[in-house]
DRENZA-964034 format. One line per 2 residues: number of its first residue (from 1); their letters; for each residue x, y, z of C-alpha. Coordinates in steps of 0.25 Angstrom, whole numbers, padded with zeros to 4 digits. Layout:
% DRENZA-964034
NUM = A = X,Y,Z ~ ...;
This chain:
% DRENZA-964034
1 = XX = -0058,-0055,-0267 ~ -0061,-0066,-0277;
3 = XX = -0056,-0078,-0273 ~ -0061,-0091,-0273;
5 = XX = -0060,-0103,-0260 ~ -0053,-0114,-0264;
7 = XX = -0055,-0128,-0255 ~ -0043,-0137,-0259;
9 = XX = -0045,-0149,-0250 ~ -0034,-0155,-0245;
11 = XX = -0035,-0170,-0245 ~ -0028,-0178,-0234;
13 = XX = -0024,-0187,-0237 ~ -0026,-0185,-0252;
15 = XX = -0029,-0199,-0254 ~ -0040,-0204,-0245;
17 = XX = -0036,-0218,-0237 ~ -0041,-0230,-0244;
19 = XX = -0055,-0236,-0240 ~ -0059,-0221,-0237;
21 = XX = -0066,-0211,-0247 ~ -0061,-0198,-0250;
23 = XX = -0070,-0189,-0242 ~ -0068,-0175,-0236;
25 = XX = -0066,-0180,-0222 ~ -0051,-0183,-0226;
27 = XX = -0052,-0168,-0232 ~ -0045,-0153,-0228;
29 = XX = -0050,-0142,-0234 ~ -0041,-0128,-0235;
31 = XX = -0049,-0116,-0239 ~ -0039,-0107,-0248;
33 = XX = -0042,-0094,-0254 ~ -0039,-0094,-0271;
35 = XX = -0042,-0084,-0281 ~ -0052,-0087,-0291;
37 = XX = -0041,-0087,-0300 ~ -0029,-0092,-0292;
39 = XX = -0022,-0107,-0295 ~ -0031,-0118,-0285;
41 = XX = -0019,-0127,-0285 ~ -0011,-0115,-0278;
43 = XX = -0021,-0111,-0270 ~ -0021,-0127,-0264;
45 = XX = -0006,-0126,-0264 ~ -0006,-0114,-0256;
47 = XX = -0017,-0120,-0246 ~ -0008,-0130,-0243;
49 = XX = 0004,-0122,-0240 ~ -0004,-0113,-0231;
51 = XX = -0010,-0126,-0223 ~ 0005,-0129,-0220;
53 = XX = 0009,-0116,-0217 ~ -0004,-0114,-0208;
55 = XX = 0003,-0129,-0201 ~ 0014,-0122,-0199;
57 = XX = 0008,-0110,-0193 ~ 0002,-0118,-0185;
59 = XX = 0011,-0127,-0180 ~ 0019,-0112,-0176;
61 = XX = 0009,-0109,-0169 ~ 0007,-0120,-0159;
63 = XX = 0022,-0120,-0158 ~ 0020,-0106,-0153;
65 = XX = 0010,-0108,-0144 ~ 0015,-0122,-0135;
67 = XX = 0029,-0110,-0134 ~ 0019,-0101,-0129;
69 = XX = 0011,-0110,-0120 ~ 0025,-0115,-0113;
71 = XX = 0029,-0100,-0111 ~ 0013,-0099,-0104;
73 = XX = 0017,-0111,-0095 ~ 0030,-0105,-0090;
75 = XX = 0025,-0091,-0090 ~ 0015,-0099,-0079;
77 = XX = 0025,-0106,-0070 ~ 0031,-0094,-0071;
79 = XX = 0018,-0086,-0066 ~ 0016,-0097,-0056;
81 = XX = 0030,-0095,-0049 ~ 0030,-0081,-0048;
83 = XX = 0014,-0083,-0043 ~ 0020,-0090,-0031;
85 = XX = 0031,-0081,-0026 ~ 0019,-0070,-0028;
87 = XX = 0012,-0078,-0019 ~ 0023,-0081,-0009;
89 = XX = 0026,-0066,-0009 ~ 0010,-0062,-0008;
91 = XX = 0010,-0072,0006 ~ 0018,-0063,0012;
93 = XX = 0011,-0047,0007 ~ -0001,-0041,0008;
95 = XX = -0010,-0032,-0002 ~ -0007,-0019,-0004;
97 = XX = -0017,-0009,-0012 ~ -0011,-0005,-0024;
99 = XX = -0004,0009,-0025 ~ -0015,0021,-0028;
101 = XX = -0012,0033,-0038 ~ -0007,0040,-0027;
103 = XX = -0015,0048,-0016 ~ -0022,0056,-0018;
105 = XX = -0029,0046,-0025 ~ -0031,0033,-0019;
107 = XX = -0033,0020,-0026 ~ -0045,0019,-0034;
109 = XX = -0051,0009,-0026 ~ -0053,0011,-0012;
111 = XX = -0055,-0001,-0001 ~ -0054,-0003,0011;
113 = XX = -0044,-0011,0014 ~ -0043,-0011,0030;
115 = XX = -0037,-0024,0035 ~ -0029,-0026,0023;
117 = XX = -0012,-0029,0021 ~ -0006,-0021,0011;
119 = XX = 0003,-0029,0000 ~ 0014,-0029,0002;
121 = XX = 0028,-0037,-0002 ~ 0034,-0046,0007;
123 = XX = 0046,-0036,0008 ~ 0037,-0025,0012;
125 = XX = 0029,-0033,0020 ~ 0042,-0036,0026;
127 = XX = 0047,-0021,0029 ~ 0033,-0018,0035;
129 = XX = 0036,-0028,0046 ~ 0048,-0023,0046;
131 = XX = 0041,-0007,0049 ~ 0032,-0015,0058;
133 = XX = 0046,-0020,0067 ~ 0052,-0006,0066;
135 = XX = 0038,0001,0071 ~ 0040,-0009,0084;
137 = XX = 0053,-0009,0088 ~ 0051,0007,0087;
139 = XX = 0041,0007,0096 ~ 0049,-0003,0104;
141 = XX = 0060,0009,0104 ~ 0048,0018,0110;
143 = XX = 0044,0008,0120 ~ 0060,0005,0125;
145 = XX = 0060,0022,0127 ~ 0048,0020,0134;
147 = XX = 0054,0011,0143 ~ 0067,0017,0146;
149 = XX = 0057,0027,0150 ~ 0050,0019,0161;
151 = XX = 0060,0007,0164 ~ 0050,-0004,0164;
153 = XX = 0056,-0015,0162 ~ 0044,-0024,0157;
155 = XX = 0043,-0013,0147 ~ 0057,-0017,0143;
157 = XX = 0056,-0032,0143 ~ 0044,-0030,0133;
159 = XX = 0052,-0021,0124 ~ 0062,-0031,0124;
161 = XX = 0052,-0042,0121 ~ 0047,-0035,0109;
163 = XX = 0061,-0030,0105 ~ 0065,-0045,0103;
165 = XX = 0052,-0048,0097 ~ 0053,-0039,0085;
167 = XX = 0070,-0043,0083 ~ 0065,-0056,0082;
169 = XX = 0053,-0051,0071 ~ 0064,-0044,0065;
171 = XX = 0072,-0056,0062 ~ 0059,-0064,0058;
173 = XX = 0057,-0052,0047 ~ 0071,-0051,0042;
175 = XX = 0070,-0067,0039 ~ 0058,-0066,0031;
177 = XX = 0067,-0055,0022 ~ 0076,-0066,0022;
179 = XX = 0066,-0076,0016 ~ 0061,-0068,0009;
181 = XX = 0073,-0061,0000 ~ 0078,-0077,0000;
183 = XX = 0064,-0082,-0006 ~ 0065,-0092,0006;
185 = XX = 0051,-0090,0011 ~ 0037,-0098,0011;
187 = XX = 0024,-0091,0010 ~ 0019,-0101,0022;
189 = XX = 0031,-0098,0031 ~ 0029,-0083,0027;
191 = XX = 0017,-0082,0032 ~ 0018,-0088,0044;
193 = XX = 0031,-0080,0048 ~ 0024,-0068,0044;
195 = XX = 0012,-0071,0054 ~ 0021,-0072,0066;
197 = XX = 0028,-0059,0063 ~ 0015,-0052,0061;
199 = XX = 0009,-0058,0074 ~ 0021,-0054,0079;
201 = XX = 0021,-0041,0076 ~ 0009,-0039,0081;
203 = XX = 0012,-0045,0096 ~ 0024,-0034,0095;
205 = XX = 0015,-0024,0091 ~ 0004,-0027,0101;
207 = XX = 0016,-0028,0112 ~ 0023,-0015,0109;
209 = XX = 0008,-0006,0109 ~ 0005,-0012,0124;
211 = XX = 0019,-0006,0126 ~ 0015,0006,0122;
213 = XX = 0004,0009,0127 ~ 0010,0012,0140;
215 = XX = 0015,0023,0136 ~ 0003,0031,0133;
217 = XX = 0002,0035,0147 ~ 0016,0040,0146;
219 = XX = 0015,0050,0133 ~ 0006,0062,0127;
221 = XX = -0007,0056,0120 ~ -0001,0064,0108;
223 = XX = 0012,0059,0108 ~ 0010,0045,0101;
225 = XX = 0012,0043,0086 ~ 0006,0032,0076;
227 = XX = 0012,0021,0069 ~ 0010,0016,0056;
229 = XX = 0021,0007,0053 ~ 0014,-0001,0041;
231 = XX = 0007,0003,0028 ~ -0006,-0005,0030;
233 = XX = -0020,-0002,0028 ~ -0024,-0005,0043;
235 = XX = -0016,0003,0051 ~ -0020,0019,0056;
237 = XX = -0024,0028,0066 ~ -0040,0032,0066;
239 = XX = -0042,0047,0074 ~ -0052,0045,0082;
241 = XX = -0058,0060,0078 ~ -0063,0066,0065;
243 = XX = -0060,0078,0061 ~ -0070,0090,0062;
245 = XX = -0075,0099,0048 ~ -0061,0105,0045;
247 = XX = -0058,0118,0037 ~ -0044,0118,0040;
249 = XX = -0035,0108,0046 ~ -0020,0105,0052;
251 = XX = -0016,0092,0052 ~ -0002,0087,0058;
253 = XX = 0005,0075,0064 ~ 0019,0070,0064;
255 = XX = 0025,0060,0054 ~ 0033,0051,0051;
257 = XX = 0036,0039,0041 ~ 0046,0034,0030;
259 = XX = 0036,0026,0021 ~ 0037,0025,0007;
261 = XX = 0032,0026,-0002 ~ 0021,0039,0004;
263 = XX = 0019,0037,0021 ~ 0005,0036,0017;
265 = XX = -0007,0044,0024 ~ -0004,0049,0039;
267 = XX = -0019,0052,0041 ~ -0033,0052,0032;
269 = XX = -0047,0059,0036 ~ -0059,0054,0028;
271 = XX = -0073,0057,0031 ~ -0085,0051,0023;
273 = XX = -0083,0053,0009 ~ -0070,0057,0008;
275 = XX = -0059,0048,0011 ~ -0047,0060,0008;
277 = XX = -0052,0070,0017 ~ -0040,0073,0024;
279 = XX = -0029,0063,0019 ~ -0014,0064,0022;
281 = XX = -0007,0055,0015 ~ 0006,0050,0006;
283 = XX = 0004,0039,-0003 ~ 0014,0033,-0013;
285 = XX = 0026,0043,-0017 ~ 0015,0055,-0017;
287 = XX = 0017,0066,-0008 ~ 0011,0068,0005;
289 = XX = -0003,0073,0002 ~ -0015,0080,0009;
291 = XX = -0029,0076,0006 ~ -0042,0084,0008;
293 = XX = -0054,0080,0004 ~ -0046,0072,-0007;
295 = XX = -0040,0085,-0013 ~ -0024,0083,-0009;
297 = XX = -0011,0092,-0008 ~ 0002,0086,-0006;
299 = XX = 0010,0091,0003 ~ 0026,0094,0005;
301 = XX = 0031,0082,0016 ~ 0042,0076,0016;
303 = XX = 0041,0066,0027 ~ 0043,0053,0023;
305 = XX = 0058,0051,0031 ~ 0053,0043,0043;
307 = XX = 0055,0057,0053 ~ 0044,0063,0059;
309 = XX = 0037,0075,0053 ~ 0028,0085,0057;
311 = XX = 0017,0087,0046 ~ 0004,0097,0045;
313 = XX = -0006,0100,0035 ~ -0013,0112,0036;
315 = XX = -0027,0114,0027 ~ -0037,0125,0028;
317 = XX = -0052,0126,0019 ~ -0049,0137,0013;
319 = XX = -0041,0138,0001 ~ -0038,0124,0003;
321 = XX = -0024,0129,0009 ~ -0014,0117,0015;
323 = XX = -0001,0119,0021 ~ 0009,0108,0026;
325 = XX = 0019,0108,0037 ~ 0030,0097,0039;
327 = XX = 0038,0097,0050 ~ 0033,0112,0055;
329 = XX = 0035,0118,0040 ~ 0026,0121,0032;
331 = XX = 0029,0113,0018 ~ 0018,0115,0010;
333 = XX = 0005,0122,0008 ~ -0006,0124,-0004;
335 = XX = -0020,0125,-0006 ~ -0034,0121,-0013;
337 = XX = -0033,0109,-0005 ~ -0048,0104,-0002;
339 = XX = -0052,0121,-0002 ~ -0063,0124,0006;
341 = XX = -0066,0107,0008 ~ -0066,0107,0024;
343 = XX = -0062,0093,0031 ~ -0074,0086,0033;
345 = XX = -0078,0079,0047 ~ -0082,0065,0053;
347 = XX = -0070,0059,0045 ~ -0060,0049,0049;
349 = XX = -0046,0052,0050 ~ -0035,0041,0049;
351 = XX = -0020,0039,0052 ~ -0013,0033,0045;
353 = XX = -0021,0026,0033 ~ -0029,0034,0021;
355 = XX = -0043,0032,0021 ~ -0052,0027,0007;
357 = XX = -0064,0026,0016 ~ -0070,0033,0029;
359 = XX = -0058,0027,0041 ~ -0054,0015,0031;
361 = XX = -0050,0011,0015 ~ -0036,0012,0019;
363 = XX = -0025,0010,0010 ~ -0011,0004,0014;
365 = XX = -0004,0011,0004 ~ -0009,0024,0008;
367 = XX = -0005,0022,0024 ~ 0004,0030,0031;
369 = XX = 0017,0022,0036 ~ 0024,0029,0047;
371 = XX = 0020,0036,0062 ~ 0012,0050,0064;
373 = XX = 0010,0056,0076 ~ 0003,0071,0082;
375 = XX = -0010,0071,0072 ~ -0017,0082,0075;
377 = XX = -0027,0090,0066 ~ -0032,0104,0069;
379 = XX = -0044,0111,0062 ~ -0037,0123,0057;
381 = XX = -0022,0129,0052 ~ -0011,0128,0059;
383 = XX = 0000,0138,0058 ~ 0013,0135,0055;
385 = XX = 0017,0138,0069 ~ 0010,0127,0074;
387 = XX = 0013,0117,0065 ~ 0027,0120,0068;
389 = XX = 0025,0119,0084 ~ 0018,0105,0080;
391 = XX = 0031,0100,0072 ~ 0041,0106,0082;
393 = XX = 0032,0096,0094 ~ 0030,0111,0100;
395 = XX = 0023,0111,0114 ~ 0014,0121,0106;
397 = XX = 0010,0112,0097 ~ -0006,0110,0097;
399 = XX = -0014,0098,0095 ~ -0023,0096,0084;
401 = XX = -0037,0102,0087 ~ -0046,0091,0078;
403 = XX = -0036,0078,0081 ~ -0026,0079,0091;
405 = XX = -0015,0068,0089 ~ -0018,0058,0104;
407 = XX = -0018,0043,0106 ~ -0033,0043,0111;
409 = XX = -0038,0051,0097 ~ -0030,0040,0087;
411 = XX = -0035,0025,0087 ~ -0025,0016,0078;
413 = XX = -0026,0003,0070 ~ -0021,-0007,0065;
415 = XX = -0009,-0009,0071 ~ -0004,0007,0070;
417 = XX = 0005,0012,0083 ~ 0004,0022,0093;
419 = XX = 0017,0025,0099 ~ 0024,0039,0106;
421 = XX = 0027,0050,0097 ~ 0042,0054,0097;
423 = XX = 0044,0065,0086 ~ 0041,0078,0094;
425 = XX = 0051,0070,0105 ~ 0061,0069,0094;
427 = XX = 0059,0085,0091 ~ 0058,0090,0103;
């Protein structure tokens, strides 16, 4: 374009103070575009009108931006406040892993995270010690049986001890509900309160497994079941036998639990290199499903009413053919699962947690919440006749041939629970 750059200095003030000459450090100079051809005087017209306007603009401008810094300054009290009841309400949770896609497919990150507390709210934290309470006085319910059974009186005085100990944790829990739905607690006082129910929880469930463990000498070493009444990362049964070069299996054991959402995984088998195996498991709202050699079928239960039910999976090489029994009926069966993949040996097979790594990597949201009871695994098919006579608590009923559910073949950790198993008591 042809245009010419004017310079029409501005001189402030026009006339210089007296005593002073008129030199160009009293001087402003605005840089306007004019047309070769355009009116200079205009042009020096216009230049002033825009300085104005650009004074104006400006002044708009900082206006704007002390609104915008007092919005910033409330926005952070606002952040602090809500960081401090974050805080007050993280003193009294622990870390939960975040939620997978959904198994089958585990998170994308595996760790083991042995030891650790899952995250949880303060209210779910409270309705797990509230499971944890209703797990003892259960057990309490067994041990009273037991002691109608054999009249000892120091039996009785103990039950009564420990009866009046978990009334009064039950009181002690319900007030922290109350402080809590009230917003009447302190992080400090919180803490401590929380310590002495955990120590005394643990007195109680120290108590109550001495207790039991006179009754070993009076039941079947099968006729015990496990407890699992939390979902942690810490708390399973190991099987102290692996299990052989499979090309068929049965595997079967009683079940029962309400969680929700999945019951998580009754039992995982992994052996080096290969962390799904054999995995039975129930993770998020997904249905129950198989796992071999991490190829996975899902399978037809409905369980999850807090009864006891009779479950099998049956599984042969060739063809990759399943079948699955609940409650003595077969419910389910199809193929092409892990074909001609036999079960590979020298592995480790777990109740009660799924396994990321060789017997670890556990998980919390993956474990299983509930009790189980007669594990046994066999090397071939069953027929349906002897599932049945296994669901029915039939005298016929054999034991596994590879894992035969007894209290000598289980160790347990972490604060899982043996106690006597009632179901087939209850059938028969």
């Amino acid at each position: 374009m042809a245009a010419g750059l004017l310079l029409l200095p501005l001189l402030l003030p026009l006339l210089p103070p007296p005593g002073r000459g008129q030199g160009f450090g009293q001087t402003r100079f605005v840089c306007t575009s004019v047309p070769l051809d355009g009116d200079m005087c205009a042009a020096a017209a216009l230049g002033t009108g825009s300085a104005e306007e650009l004074k104006s603009t400006v002044l708009q401008l900082r206006e704007t931006v002390l609104q915008q810094k007092e919005t910033i300054m409330n926005q952070k009290e606002t952040i602090r406040e809500l960081t401090a009841k974050l805080g007050r309400c993280e003193s009294q949770s622990v870390i939960e892993p975040p939620p997978g896609d959904g198994k089958g497919r585990k998170p994308s990150v595996s760790k083991n995270t042995m030891g650790d507390l899952s995250r949880t709210p303060a209210a779910e934290t409270l309705s797990q010690l509230g499971q944890t309470l209703q797990s003892l006085k259960t057990r309490l319910e067994n041990l009273e049986q037991f002691s109608r059974m054999n009249s000892s009186s120091q039996t009785n005085n103990l039950k009564d001890i420990l009866q009046s100990k978990i009334d009064d944790l039950e009181k002690q829990v319900l007030s922290r509900v109350n402080s809590l739905e009230e917003g009447k607690f302190n992080p400090r006082n919180e803490s401590e309160e929380r310590g002495k129910i955990e120590s005394t929880l643990t007195s109680l469930h120290q108590r109550i497994s001495d207790l039991e463990k006179g009754q070993k000498d009076n039941r079947p070493p099968d006729r015990f079941q496990l407890t699992f009444p939390l979902r942690t990362n810490y708390m399973y049964a190991k099987v102290k036998k692996s299990l052989p070069e499979m090309y068929a299996f049965s595997v079967c054991m009683w079940i029962k639990s309400s969680a929700s959402p999945g019951m998580g995984t009754p039992f995982s088998y992994a052996v080096p290199g290969q962390a799904n195996e054999l995995v039975l498991i129930e993770w998020g709202n997904n249905p129950m499903e198989i796992l071999i050699n991490d190829k996975v079928a899902k399978l037809p239960f409905v369980i999850n009413d807090g009864k006891w039910h009779h479950i099998c999976v049956t599984w042969t090489t060739r063809d990759g053919v399943w079948e699955a029994y609940q409650d003595g009926t077969q419910t389910g069966n199809g193929e092409n699962l892990a074909p001609y993949h036999p079960i590979k040996p020298q592995g480790v097979l777990v109740l009660g947690q799924e396994q990321d790594t060789l017997g670890g990597g556990f998980d919390a949201t993956q474990a299983f919440v509930g009790e189980l009871a007669h594990f046994n695994v066999w090397d071939r098919k069953l027929s349906p006749g002897e599932v049945y006579s296994l669901a029915t608590c039939s005298t016929k009923a054999q034991a596994g041939n590879v894992i035969a559910w007894a209290e000598a073949n289980i160790d347990i950790y972490g604060g899982a629970t043996k106690w006597t198993f009632e179901a087939c008591r209850q059938l028969n």
